[in-house]
C-alpha positions in Angstrom: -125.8 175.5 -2.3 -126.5 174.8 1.3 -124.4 172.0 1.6 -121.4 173.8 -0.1 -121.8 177.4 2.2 -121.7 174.5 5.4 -118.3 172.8 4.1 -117.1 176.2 3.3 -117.8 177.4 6.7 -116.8 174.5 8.9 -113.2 174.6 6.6 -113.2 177.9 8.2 -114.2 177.4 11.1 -111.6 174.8 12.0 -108.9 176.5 10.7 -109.5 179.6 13.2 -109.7 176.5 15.8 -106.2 175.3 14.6 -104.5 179.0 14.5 -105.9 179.0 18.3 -104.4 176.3 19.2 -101.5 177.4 17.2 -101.3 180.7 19.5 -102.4 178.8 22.7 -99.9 175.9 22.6 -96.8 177.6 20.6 -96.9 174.4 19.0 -95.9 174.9 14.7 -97.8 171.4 13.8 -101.3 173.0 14.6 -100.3 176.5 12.4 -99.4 174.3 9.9 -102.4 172.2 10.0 -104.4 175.6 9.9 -102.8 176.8 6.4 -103.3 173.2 5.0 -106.7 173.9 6.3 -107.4 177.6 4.8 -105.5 176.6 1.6 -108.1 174.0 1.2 -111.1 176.2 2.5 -109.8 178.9 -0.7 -109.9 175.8 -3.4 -113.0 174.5 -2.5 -114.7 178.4 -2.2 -113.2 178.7 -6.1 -114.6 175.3 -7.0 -117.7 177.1 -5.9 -117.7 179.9 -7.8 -116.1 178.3 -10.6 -119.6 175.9 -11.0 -121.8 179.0 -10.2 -120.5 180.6 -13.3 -120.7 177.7 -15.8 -123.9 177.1 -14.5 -124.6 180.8 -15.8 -122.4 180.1 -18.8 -124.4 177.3 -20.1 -127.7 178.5 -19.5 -126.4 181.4 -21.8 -125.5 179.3 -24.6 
């Protein structure tokens, strides 16, 4: 669980990097590398979740 809140977590954090450098530079290849970034951070934060409750799922059964 630890591992997974630390890749969730640094997904997020450089993302808010890349939308600074976004804002800093004007440059679009860092915004787009920050929602590449975030799109990824919201799949892997689902995964999460997703294992969390089969874990409950199966303990059920």
């Amino acid at each position: 669980m630890l591992i997974a809140r630390l890749v969730i977590g640094l997904l997020l954090f450089s993302a808010i990097v890349c939308f600074a450098l976004s804002i800093a530079t004007g440059q679009v290849r860092w915004r787009r590398m920050g929602i590449v970034i975030m799109k990824w951070t919201l799949i892997a934060g689902l995964a999460f979740f997703a294992v969390l409750i089969l874990e409950r799922l199966a303990l059920l059964l």
